[in-house]
C-alpha positions as CSV (number, residue, x, y, z in Angstrom):
1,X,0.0,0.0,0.0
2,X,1.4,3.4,-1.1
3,X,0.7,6.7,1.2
4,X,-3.0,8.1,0.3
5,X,-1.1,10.8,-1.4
6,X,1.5,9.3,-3.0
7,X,2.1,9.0,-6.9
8,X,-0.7,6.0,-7.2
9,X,-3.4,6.8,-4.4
10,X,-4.2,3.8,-2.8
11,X,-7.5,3.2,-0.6
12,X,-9.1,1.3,1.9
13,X,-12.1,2.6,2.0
14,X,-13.9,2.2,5.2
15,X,-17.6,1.1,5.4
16,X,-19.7,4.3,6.7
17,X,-21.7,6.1,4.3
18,X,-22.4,9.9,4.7
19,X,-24.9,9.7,1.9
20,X,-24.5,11.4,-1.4
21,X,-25.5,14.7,-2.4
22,X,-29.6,15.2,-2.6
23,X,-30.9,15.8,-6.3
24,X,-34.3,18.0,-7.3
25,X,-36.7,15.8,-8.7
26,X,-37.5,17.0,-12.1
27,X,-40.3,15.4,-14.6
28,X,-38.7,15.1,-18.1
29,X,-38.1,18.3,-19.8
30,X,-38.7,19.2,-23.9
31,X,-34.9,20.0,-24.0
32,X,-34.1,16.0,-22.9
33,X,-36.6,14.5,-24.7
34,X,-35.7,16.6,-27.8
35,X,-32.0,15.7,-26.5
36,X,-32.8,11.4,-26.4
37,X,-34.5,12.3,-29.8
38,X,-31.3,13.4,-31.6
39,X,-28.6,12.1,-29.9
40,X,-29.3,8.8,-28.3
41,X,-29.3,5.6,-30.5
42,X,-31.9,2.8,-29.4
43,X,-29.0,0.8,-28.4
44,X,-28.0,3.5,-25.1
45,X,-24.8,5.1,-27.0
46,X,-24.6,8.5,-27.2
47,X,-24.2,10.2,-30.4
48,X,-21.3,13.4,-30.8
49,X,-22.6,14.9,-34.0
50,X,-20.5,17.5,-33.9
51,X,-17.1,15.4,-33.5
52,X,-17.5,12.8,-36.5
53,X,-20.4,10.8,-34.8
54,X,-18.2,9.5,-32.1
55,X,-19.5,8.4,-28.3
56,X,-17.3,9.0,-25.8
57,X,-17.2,8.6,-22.0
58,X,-17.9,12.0,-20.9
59,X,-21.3,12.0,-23.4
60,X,-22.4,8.8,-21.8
61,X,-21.8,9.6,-18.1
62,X,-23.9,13.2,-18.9
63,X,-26.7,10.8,-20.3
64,X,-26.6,9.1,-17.2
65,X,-26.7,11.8,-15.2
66,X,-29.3,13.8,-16.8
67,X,-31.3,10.5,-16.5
68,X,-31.4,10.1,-13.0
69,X,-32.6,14.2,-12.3
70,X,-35.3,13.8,-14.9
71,X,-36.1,10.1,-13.5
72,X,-36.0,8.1,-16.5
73,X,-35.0,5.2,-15.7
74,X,-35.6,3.5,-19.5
75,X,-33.1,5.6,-20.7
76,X,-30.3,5.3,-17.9
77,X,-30.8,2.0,-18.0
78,X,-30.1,1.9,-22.4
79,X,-27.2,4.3,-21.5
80,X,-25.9,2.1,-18.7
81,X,-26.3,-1.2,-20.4
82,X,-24.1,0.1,-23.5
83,X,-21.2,2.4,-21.2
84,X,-20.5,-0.8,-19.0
85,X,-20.4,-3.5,-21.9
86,X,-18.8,-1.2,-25.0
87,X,-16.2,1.1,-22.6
88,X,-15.6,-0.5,-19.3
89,X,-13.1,-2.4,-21.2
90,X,-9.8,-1.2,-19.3
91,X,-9.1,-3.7,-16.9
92,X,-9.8,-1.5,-13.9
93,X,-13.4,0.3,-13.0
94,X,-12.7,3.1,-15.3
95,X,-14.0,3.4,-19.1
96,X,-12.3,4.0,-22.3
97,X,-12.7,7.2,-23.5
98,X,-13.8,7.1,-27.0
99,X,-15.8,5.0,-29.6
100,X,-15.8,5.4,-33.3
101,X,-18.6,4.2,-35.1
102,X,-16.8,2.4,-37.4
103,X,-14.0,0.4,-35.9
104,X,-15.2,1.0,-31.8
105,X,-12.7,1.5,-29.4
106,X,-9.8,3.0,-30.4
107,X,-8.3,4.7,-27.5
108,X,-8.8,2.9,-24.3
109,X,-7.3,6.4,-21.8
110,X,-9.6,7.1,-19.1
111,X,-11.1,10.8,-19.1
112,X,-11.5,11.5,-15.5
113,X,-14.3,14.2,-15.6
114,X,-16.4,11.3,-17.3
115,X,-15.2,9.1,-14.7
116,X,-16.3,11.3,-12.1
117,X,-19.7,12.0,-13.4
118,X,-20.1,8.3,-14.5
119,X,-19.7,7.7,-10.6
120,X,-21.5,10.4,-9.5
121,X,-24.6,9.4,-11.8
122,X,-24.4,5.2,-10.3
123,X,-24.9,7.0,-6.6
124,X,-27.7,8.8,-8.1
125,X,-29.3,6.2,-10.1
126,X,-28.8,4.1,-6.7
127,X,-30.8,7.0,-4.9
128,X,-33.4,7.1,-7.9
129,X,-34.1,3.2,-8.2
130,X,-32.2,1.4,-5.0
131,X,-31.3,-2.7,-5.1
132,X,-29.6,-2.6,-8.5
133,X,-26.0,-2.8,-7.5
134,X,-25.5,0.8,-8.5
135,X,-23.9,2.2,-5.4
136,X,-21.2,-0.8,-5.3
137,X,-20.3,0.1,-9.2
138,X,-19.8,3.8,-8.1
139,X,-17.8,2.7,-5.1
140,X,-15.6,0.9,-7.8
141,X,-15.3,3.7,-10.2
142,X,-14.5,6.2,-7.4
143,X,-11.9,3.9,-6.1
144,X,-9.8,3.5,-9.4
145,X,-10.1,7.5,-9.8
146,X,-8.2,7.6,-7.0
147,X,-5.6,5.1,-7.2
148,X,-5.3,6.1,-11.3
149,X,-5.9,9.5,-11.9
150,X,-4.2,11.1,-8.9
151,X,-0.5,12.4,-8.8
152,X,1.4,14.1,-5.9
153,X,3.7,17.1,-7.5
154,X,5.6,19.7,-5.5
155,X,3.7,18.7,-2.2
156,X,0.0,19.0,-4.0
157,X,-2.6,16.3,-4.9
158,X,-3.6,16.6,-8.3
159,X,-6.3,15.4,-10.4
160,X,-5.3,13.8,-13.7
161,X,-7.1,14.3,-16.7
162,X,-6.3,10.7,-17.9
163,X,-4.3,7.4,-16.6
164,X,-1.2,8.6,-19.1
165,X,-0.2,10.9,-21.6
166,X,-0.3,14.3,-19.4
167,X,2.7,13.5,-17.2
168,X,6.0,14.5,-18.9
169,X,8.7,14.7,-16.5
170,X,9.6,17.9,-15.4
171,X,5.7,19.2,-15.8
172,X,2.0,17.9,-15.9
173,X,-1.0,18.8,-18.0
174,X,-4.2,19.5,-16.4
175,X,-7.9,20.7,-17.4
176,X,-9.0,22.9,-14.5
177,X,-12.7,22.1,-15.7
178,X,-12.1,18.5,-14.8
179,X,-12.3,19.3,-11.3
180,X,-16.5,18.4,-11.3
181,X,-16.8,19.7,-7.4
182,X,-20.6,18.6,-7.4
183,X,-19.2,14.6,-7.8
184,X,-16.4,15.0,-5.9
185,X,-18.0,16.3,-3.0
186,X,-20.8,13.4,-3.9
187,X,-18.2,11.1,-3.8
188,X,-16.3,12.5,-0.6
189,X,-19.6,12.3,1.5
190,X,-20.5,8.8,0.0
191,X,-16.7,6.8,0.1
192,X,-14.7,9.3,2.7
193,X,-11.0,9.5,2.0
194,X,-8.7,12.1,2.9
195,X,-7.5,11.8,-0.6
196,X,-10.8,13.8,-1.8
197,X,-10.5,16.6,0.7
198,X,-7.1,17.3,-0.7
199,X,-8.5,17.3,-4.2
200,X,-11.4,19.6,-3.7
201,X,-8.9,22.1,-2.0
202,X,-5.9,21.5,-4.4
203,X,-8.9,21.8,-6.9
204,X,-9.7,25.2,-5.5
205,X,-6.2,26.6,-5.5
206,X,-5.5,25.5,-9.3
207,X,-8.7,27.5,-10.2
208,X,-7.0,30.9,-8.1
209,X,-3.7,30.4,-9.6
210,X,-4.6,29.6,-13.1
211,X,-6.5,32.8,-14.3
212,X,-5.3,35.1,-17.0
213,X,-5.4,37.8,-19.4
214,X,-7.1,40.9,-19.3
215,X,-10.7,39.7,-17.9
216,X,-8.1,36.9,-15.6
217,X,-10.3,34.0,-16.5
218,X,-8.8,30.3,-16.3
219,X,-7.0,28.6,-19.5
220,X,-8.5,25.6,-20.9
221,X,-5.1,23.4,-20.3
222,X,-2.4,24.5,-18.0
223,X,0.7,23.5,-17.0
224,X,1.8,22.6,-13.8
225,X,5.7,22.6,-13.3
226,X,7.4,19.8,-10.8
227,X,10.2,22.5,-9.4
228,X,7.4,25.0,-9.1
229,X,6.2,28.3,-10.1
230,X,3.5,30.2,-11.4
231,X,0.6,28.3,-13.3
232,X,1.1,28.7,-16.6
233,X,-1.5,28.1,-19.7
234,X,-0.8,25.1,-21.9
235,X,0.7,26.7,-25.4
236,X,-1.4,24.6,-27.8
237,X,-4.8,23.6,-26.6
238,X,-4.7,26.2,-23.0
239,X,-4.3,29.7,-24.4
240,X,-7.8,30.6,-24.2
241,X,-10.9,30.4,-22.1
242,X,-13.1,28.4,-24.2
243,X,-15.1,25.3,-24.7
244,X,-13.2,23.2,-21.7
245,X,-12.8,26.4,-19.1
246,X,-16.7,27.3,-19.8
247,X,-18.1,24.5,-17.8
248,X,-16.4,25.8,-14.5
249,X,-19.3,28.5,-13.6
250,X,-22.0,25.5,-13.6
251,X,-20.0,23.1,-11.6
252,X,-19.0,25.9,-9.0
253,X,-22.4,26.9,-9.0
254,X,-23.7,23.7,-8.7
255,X,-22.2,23.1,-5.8
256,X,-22.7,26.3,-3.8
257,X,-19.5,28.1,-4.6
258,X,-21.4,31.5,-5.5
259,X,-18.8,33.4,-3.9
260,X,-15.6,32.0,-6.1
261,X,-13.4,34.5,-7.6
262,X,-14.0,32.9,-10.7
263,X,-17.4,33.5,-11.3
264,X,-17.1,37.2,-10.5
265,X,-14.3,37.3,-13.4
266,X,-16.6,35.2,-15.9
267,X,-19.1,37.4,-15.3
268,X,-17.5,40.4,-15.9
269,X,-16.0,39.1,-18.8
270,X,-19.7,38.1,-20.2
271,X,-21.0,41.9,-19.5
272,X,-18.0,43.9,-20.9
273,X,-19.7,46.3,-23.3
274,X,-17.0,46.0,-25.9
275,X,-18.2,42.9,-27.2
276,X,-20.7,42.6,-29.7
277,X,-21.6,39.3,-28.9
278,X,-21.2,37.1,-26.2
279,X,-17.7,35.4,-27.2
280,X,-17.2,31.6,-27.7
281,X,-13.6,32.2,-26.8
282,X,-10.8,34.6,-25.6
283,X,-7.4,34.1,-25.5
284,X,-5.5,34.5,-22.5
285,X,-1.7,35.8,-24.5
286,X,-3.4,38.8,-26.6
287,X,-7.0,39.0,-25.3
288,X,-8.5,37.9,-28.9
289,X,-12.5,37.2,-28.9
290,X,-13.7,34.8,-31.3
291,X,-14.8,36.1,-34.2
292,X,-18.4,34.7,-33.9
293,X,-20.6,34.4,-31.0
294,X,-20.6,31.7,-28.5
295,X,-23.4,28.7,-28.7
296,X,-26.5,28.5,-26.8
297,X,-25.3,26.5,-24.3
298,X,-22.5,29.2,-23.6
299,X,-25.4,31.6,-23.4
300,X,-27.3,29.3,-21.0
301,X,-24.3,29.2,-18.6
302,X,-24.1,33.0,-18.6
303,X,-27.9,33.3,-17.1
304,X,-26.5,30.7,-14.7
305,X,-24.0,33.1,-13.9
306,X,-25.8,36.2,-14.0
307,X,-29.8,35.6,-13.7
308,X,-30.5,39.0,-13.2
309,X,-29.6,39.8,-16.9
310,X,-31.6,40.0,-20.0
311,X,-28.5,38.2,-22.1
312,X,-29.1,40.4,-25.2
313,X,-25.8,38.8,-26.8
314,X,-27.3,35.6,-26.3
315,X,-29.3,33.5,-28.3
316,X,-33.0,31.8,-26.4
317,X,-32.3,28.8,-24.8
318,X,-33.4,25.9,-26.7
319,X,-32.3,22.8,-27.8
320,X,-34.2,22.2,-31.4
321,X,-31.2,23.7,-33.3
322,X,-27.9,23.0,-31.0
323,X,-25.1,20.9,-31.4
324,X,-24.3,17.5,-29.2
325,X,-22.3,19.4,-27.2
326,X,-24.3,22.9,-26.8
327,X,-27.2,20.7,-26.0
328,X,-25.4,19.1,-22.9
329,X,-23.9,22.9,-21.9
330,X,-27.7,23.8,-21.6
331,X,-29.3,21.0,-19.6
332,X,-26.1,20.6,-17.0
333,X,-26.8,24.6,-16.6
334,X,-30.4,23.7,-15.9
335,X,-29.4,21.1,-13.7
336,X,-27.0,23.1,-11.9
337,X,-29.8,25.8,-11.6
338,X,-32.3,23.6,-10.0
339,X,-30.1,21.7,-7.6
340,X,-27.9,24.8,-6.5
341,X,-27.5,26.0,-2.7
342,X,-29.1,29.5,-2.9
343,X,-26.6,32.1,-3.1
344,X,-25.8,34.0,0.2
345,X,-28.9,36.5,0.8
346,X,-30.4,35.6,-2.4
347,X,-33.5,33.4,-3.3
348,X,-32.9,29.4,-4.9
349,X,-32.5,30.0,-8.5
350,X,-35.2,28.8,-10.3
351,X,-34.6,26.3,-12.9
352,X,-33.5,26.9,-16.4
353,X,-36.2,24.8,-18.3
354,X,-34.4,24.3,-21.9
């Protein structure tokens, strides 16, 4: 057995159960049934259109999830049936992160934002419909996350975004946005381990130290350097605030952190009356905006962020036109609204219904 916060995390996890985190009971939405209508196959995998057709882990574990808080068990259970048989394929309790239609698996890494929510939606579907083996699956999955995808560096507990690839030597790459605080605080209450408290926190720190640019919003991929020093953006995929960074304001919001730095800076960023449009991007070296607006779901995360404003940049929230991935944006932002601790001296928000 290796120390809880050596290179490999190793557990033993004890048997008491603080009970996961309580979910709003939602009836099914237009926005996921329009969402099972154009991007789930009969068979439970979940279709990318906008990335070739592919499935991947992360699309599968959102399915999941956004089963369980609109209760529909049919379509967890197609979703389920084809994650564990088509990508649980690694020899440990983590999946393989992508599927090609033609040819399957071809790249059996782990993605550990899908492992989380893939955990994180078993305790759930365990809550939902109990005496299916559910919770024992997520005890699994959370226990491989962190013996696999943890890594001490410099003194600090990191999450990984994969089993290999983004360890080289002198530095690591990470994806801030794969630190899903709703699951791991799930996870924490439902499996305790000191390892998680020191991943929430270390979690927390990445997201102060690894904002930049004018607005000082957090790069998609950064770099974390073994001899230390400041955070420092990833140069090929991590000079920008984009697509990856964007999910940050509904997973801090989704689990109560209203008062994060972050989300003040997002916001900000989202009102600054230069823009003509509400930017899909920015990047963090020269302060460039994309040249075209951002999607819907970017839009929906902004009224997540700021409910108070009439989003004139942004498009309506619906789903009939959007994207694979827009699509998800929009209902984890409506999830996030109706499951959120109300923000300090403010009313619950009331759910986004996409």
């Amino acid at each position: 057995m290796t120390s809880p916060f050596g290179r490999r995390v190793a557990l033993a996890l004890p048997g008491l159960c603080l009970g996961a985190a309580p979910h709003a009971s939602r009836a099914e939405t237009q926005g996921w049934r329009q969402f099972k209508q154009r991007f789930l196959t009969s068979g439970g995998r979940i279709v990318d259109t906008g990335n070739g057709g592919i499935s991947h882990s992360e699309g599968q574990a959102w399915g999941m999830l956004l089963a369980t808080i609109h209760d529909d068990r049919p379509a967890f259970e197609r979703i389920f049936h084809w994650t564990r048989s088509t990508l649980a394929i690694r020899g440990d309790r983590l999946l393989a992160w992508r599927f090609r239609p033609v040819g399957g698996v071809d790249d059996i890494n782990s993605a550990t934002d899908a492992d989380l929510f893939h955990a994180w939606a078993l305790l759930r579907a365990d809550e939902r419909w109990p005496g299916q083996g559910y919770r024992a699956l997520a005890r699994g999955v959370a226990t491989d996350i962190l013996r696999v995808s943890c890594r001490q560096i410099g003194g600090r507990v990191v999450l990984m975004p994969g089993a290999w690839g983004f360890d080289h030597g002198d530095h690591l790459v990470l994806n801030p946005s794969y630190y899903v605080f709703p699951a791991l605080e799930a996870l924490a209450a439902a499996f305790p381990h000191p390892a998680w408290t020191a991943l929430i926190a270390e979690g927390e720190r990445l997201l102060a130290e690894s904002r930049h640019g004018r607005w000082s919003l957090p790069a998609d991929w950064i770099v974390l350097r073994r001899r230390g020093g400041p955070v420092e953006p990833e140069p090929v995929r991590g000079d920008r605030f984009g697509d990856d960074a964007v999910r940050l304001p509904i997973y801090l919001a989704w689990s109560g952190r209203w008062q994060a730095p972050l989300l003040r800076q997002v916001g900000q960023f989202w009102e600054d009356a230069t823009h003509p449009y509400q930017p899909a991007w920015v990047t963090l070296s020269g302060n460039r905006i994309s040249p075209y607006p951002a999607s819907l779901g970017h839009a929906a995360i902004r009224r997540l962020v700021l409910p108070a404003s009439d989003a004139p940049r942004g498009p309506a929230t619906t789903t009939s036109d959007q994207g694979y991935y827009s699509t998800c944006l929009t209902l984890l932002a409506a999830a996030a609204a109706a499951e959120a601790p109300p923000r300090r001296g403010g009313a619950h928000l009331a759910a986004l219904r996409p």
